[in-house]
N, C-alpha and C positions, 0 to 999 in steps of 0.2 A: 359282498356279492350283490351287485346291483342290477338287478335279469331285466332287460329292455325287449319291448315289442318295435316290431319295424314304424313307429312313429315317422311324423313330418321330420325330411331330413336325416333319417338314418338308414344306414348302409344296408342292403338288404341280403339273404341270406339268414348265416346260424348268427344266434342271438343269445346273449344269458339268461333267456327263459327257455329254450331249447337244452341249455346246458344243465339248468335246473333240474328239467324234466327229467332227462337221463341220470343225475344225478341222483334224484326222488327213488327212482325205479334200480337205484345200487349200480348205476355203472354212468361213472363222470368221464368214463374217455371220449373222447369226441374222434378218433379215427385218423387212421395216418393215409393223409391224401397227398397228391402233388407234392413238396416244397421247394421255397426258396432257398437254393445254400447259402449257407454261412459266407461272407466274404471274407477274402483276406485282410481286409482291411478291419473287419471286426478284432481280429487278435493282435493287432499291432496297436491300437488304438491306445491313449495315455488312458491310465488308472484311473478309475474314480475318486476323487477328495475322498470318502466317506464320513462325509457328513450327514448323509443321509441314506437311509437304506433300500435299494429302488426293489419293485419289484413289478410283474406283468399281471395283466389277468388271463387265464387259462382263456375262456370263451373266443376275445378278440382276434385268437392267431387259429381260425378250425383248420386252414391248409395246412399243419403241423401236428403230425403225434406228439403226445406226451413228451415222448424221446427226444425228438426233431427241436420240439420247444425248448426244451433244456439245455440242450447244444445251445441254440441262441442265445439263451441268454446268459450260459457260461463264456462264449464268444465277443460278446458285449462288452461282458468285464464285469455282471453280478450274481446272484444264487440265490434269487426268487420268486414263486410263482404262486400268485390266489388264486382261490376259487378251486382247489383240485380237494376229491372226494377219496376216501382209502384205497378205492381199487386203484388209482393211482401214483400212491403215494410210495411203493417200491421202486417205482421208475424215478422219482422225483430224487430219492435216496441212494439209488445206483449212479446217479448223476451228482449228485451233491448239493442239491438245491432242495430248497426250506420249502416246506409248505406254508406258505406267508398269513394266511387265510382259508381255514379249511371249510367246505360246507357235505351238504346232504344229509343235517338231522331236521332241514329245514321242510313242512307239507308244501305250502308255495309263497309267494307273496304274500297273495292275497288272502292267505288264512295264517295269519300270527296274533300274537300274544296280547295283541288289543282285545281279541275275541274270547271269550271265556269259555266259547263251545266247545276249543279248539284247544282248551290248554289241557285236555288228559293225556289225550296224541302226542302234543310238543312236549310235553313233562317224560311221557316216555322213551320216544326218540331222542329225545337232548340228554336223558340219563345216560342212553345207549352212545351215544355220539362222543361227549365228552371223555368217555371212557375212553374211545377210540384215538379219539386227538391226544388223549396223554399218555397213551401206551405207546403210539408212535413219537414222542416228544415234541409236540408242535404245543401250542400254544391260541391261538386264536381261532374264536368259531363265530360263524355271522348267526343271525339271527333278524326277523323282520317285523315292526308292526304288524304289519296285514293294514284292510281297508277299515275304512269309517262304517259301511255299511248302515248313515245315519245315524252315529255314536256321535255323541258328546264329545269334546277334546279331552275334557277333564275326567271324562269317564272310563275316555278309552288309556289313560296312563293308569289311573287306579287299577285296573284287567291287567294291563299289562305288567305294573308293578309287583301284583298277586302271582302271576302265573311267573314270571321270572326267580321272584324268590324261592317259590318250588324248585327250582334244579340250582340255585345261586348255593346254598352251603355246598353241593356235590362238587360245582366248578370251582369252587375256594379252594375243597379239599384237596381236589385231582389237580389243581393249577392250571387251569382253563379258564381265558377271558370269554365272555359272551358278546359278542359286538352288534348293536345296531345299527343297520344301515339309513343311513338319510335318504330319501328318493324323492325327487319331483313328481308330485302329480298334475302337472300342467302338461308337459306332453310324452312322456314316458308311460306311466303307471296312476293314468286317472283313479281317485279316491283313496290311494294310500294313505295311512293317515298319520308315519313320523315322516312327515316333508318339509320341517320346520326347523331349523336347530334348537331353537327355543322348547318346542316340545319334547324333544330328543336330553335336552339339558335338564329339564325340569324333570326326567325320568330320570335320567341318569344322576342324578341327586336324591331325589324321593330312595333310590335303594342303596345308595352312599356304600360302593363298595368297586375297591380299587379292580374286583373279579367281572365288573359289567360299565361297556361306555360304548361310545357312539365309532362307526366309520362316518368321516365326514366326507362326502364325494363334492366335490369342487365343482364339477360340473350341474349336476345337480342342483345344489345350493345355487350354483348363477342364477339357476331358472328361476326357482325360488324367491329367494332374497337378494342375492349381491351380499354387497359389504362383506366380500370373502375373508379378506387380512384382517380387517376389524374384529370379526369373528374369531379369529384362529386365537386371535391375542385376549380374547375377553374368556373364550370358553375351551381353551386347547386343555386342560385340566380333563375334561370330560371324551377328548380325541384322542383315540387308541389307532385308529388306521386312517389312511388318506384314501382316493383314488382323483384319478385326472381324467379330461375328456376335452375338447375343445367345445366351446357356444358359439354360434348354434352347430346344431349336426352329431354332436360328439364324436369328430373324428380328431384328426392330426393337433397338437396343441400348438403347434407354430403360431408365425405372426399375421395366420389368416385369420383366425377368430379372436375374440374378444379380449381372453384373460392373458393376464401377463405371467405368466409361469415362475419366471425365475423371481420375479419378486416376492408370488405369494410361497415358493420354498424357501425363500430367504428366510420370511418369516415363520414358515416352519420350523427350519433350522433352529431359530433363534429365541423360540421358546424350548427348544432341550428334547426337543418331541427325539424318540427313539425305538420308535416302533419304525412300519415300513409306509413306502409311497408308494403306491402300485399303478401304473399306466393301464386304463382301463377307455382307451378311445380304440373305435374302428377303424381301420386303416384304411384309407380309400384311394392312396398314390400307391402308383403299380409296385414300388416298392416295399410290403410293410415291414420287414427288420429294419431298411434304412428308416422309415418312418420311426421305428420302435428305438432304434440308436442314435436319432435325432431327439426324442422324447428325451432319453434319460442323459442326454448331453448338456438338454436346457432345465433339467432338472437338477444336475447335478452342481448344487452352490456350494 
């Protein structure tokens, strides 16, 4: 779950911190507005290879109920959606589609598991959360540094490494991954403080356990560092979930911005990774399912 403020270049409107919010507060639906139908051409469309498991981020599509969403991306030709919180998660299940990435035992960003003030809250929420994710049979729960708040780097992995292993034997038992997400603090979420992969790695090894690793967001990481494929191929051991976005802007991943999509899934492919890919850019051509069916077409290696 990567929650974005309307920064330089992003699309304005609801936001993953918007969807956060209501998430926080027990209710991740974001409301069935207008939508676009399904075209026919979505259901005639060839299958996917499956080589790789695609899936959406709830936030991205808010002109679409839960419902609405689902249909789309059963249309498409796949069965999965992040970022959706339990009271959603019937609707996800009446439709047949996974909850890819569940969230809402998360306070916000900006107060995670670097902070030690913070981890009696997270230790008991993420008790209660994990519970939830594996009574419904899902699998993966995000989770966030939070800011520096003038912490030390090395400081803030120790906090976090502490306050993780707190609920880490619960998620072993119950079979729940904890996932950290990567996020830029250059123009997204000034001061966050796992914006690094390296940071993110160096955690995710300090608690060496196959129950706790990183979402690596592509788009993100551009801002960051670059050296995406290098990365995937040095530390993909440690990458439990992807997400996609285009640079700059984090909208459409076509051949208007920067990154080259289908080679860096290639190389996802081709490490064994077998978790999912989730399309996690705003859509900004009048179209967004054709946008969202053009995604996972150049996704799909």
């Amino acid at each position: 779950m990567s929650i974005h403020s309307n920064g330089p270049g992003s699309a304005p409107g609801f936001t993953r911190r918007d969807a956060l919010r209501l998430a926080v507060a027990g209710s991740v639906g974001l409301g069935a507005a207008a939508v676009l139908p399904a075209r026919a051409a979505d259901t005639a469309a060839s299958p996917l290879k499956g080589n790789l498991k695609h899936a959406v981020a709830r936030w991205t599509f808010p002109q679409q109920s839960v419902a609405q969403l689902c249909q789309t991306v059963r249309d498409i030709g796949f069965a999965a959606i992040d970022l959706v919180g339990p009271k959603d998660w019937p609707t996800l299940k009446a439709h047949g589609v996974y909850s890819s990435m569940c969230n809402g035992a998360e306070i916000s960003l900006e107060k995670g598991f670097a902070d030690r003030r913070f981890h009696d809250e997270l230790v008991a929420r993420y008790t209660r959360h994990i519970d939830l994710v594996a009574d419904a049979g899902y699998r993966n729960l995000i989770c966030f540094s939070g800011n520096r708040n003038g912490m030390d780097p090395q400081q803030g992995i120790a906090h976090a490494e502490a306050g993780l292993k707190r609920i880490l034997g619960h998620a072993e038992k119950r079979g729940v991954v904890l996932v950290m997400e990567l996020l830029n603090s250059r123009v997204d979420h000034p001061d966050y403080l796992c914006d690094h992969s390296a940071w993110g790695v160096e955690l995710c090894q300090r608690i060496g356990s196959a129950h706790f690793g990183l979402l690596y967001d592509i788009y993100h990481m551009q801002i960051m560092e670059g050296d995406i494929i290098a990365t995937i191929g040095r530390h993909h051991a440690c990458f439990k979930h992807y997400h996609t976005a285009g640079v700059p802007g984090r909208h459409e991943i076509g051949d208007q911005q920067e990154l080259q999509y289908p080679a860096i899934c290639r190389a996802i492919r081709d490490t064994g990774f077998d978790g999912y890919l989730a399309q996690e850019f705003t859509p900004a051509a009048p179209d967004p399912v054709g946008s969202l069916r053009e995604a996972i077409r150049l996704c799909d290696v």
